[in-house]
C-alpha positions in Angstrom: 0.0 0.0 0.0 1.5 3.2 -1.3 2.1 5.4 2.0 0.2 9.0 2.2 2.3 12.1 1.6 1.6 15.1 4.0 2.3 18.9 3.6 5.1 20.4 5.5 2.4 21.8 7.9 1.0 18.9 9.1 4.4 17.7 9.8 5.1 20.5 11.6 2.0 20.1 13.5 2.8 16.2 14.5 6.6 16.9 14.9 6.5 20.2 16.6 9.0 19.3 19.9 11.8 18.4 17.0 11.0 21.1 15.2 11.4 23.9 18.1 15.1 21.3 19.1 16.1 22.1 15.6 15.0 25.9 15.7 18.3 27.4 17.8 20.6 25.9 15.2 19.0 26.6 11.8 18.8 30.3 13.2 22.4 30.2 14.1 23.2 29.0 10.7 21.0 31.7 8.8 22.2 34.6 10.8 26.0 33.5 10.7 26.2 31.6 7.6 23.5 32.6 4.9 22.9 36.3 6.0 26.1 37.1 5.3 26.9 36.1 1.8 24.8 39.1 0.9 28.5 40.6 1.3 29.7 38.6 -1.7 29.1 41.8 -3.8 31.8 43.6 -2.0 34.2 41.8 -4.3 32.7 43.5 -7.3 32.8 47.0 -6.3 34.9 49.7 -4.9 34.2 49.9 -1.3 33.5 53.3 0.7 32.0 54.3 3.8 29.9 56.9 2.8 27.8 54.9 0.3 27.7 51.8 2.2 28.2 48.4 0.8 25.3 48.5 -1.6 25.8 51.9 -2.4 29.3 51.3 -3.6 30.1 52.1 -7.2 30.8 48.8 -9.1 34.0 47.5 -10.9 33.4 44.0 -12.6 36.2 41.8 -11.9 38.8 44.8 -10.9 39.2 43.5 -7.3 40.1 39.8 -8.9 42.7 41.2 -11.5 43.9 43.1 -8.4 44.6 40.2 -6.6 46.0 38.1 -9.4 48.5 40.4 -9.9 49.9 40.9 -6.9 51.6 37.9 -8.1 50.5 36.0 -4.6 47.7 33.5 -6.0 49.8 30.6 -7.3 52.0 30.5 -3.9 49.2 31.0 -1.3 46.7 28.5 -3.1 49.6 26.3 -3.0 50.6 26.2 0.6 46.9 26.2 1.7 45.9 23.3 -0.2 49.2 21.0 0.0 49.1 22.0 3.9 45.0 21.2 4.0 46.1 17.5 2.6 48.7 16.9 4.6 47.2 17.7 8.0 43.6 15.4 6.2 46.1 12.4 5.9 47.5 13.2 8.8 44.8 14.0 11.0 42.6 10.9 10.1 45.3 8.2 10.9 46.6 9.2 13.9 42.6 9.8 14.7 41.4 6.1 13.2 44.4 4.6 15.0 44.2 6.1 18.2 40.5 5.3 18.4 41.2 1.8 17.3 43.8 1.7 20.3 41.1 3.4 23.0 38.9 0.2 21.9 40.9 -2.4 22.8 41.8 -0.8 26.1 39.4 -3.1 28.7 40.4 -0.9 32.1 37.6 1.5 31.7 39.0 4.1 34.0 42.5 4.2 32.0 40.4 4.2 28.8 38.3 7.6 29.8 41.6 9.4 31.2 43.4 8.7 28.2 40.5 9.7 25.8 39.7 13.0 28.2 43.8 13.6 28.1 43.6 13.7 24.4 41.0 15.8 24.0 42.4 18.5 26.1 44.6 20.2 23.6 41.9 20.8 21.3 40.5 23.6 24.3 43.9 25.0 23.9 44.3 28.2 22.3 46.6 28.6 19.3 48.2 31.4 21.0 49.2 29.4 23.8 50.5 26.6 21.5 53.0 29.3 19.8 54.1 30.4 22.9 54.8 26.6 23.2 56.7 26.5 20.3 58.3 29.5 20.9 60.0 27.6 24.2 61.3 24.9 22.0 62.8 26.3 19.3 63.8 29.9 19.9 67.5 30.2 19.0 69.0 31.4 22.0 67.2 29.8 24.9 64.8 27.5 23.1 64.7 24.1 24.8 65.5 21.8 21.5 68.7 24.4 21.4 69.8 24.2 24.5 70.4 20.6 25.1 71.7 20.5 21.5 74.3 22.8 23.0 74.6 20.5 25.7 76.1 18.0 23.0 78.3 20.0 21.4 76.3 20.5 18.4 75.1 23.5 16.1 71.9 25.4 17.2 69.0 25.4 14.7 67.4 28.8 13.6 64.2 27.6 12.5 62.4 30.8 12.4 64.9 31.4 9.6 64.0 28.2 7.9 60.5 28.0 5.9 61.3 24.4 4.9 61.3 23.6 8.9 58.0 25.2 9.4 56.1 21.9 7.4 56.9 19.1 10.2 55.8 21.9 12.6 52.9 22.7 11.5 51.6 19.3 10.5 52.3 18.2 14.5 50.7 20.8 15.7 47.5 20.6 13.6 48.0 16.7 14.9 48.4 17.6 18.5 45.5 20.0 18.8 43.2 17.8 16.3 43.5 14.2 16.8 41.7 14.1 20.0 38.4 15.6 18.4 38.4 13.6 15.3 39.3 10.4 17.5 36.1 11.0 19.4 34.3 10.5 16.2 35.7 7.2 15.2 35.6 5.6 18.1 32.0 6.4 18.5 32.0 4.8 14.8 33.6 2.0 16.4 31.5 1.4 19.4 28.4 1.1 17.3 30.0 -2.1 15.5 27.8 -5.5 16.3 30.2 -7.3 19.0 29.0 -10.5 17.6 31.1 -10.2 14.4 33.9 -10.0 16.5 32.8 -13.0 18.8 32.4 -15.0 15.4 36.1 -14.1 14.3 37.5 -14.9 17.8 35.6 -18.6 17.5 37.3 -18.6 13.8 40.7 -18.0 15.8 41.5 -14.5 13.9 43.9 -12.7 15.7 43.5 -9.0 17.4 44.9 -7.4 13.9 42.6 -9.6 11.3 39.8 -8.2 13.4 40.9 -4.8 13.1 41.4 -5.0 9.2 38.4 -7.2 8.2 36.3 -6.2 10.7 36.9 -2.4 11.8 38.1 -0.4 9.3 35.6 -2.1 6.7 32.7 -0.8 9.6 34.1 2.5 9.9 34.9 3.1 6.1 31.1 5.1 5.6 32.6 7.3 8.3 36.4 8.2 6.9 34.7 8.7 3.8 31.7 11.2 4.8 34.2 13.3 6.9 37.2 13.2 4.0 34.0 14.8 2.1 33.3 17.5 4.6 37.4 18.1 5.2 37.0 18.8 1.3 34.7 21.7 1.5 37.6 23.6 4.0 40.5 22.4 2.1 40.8 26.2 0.9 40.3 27.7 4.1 43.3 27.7 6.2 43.5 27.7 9.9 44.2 31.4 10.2 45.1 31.4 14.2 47.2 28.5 13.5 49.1 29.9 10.8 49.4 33.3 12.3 50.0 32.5 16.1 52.4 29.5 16.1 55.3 31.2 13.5 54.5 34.8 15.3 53.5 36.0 11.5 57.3 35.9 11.0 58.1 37.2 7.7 61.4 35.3 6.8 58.9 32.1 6.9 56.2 33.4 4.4 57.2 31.2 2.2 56.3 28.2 3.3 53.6 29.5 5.3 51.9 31.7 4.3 48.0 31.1 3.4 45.2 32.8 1.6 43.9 33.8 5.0 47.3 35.1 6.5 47.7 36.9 3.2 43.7 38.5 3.2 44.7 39.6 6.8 47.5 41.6 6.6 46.5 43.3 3.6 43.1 44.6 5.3 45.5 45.4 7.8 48.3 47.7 5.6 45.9 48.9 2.4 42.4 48.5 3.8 41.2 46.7 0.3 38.2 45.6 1.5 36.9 44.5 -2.3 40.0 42.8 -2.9 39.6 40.5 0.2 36.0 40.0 -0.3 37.3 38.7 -3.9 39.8 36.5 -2.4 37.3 35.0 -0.2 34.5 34.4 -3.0 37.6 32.5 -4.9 37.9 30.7 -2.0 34.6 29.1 -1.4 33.5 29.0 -5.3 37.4 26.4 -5.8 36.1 25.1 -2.2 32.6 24.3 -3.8 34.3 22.6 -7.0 36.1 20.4 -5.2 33.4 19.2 -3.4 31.5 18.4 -5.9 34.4 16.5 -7.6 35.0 14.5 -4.6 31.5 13.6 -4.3 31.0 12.8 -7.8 33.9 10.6 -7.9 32.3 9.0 -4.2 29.1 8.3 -5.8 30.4 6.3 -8.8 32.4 4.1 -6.7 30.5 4.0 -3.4 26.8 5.5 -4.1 26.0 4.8 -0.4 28.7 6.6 1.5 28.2 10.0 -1.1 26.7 13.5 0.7 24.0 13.6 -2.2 
């Protein structure tokens, strides 16, 4: 028997207590998320005070060619897309194998500290984490220096080294992440039927067969629905990080810096508010693409784990 459709207002009507639960958060996402790409226009015209952002006089595609000239695009697209991937690989391995770890821990108590002890750093702010940093590898008292000293070796200048910044950078985006994302997996992992693993144990499989036939198969949907939603922030670095662990040193630009680093300090020294409204609609028009690549390319090999 084919099942009765209702309007949207009789669902409302039954539904109403999930309705009001889901209120707060779609008004947070309109006022902070959709509201605000009203600004998009910004990148198309020649902002001033006086006339207000709609007011503004328009210039086509000025703020772009701007922007492209500046001779800037190729080498901060680069870095924030090669550094997004790397800290995505990253990220999700340490994450799936320290939440395949926290499972087979059986001492419950030792099994929340060590998950609440990872997830500490991710409260951290980034500031504090530079000034971390800072302690280890300043050039005259830095810890790492100092006990190289001790052995009669060379001190390292890193904050004179861009190439150094990479390893950095990719453990600190570990340290501060892993915990978070770990959380997620291992709730993946907890929701696994324990009789699959009961069945492998009776088939005499060892602790790592289980892991790779049973585990990581279980938890697949779930790396591959996240890798999805790392996609749509692959263009978007993460500004405190960038700025607050190398101390916006200049001799390290480089190698670090990011479209948002770069957007930043030119508000700051010529004010061009079209020309970083430009930079950030280039942002989230490549994000966009890229999703839609990834999911395309999801859904013709795994139509179940795609977004849409």
């Amino acid at each position: 028997m084919k099942q009765k459709k209702h309007s949207i207002f009789y669902d409302l009507k039954v539904n109403r207590t999930k309705w009001l639960m889901l209120l707060p958060s779609a008004l947070i996402l309109i006022l902070m998320c959709y509201i605000p790409m009203g600004g998009i226009v910004l990148a198309f015209k020649n902002f001033n005070y006086h006339d207000g952002i709609f007011g503004s006089p328009w210039v086509g595609f000025d703020n772009f060619e701007f922007f492209i000239k500046s001779g800037k695009i190729w080498s901060i697209t680069k870095n924030t897309i090669l550094y997004n991937i790397l800290f995505l690989i990253l990220g999700t391995f340490f994450a799936i194998m320290c939440a395949i770890l926290l499972a087979e821990l059986t001492n419950k108590f030792f099994k929340r500290l060590t998950q609440s002890l990872m997830f500490l750093p991710y409260f951290i702010s980034w500031v504090v984490v530079g000034a971390f940093i800072y302690s280890l590898f300043n050039y005259e008292f830095g810890a790492i220096n100092t006990l190289l000293e001790a052995f009669g070796k060379k001190p390292i200048d890193v904050y004179s080294n861009p190439a150094a910044w990479i390893p950095i950078l990719a453990a600190a985006s570990v340290f501060k992440g892993v915990g978070y994302s770990t959380t997620m997996y291992l709730a993946s992992i907890m929701s696994i039927d324990e009789e699959l693993y009961e069945a492998a144990s009776i088939d005499g499989a060892t602790m790592w067969q289980k892991i790779w036939n049973i585990t990581l198969p279980c938890i697949r949907p779930t790396i591959v629905i996240l890798f999805l939603l790392a996609i749509g922030t692959i263009m978007k670095g993460d500004f405190q990080m960038f700025w607050q662990v190398t101390g916006n040193n200049p001799m390290v630009y480089e190698a670090t810096d990011v479209i948002d680093t770069y957007v930043t300090r030119s508000m700051l020294s010529m004010q061009e508010y079209g020309m970083t409204a430009a930079v950030g609609f280039y942002q989230s028009v490549f994000s966009f693409i890229l999703i839609m690549i990834a999911n395309t390319i999801v859904k013709k090999v795994e139509p179940d784990y795609s977004l849409f």
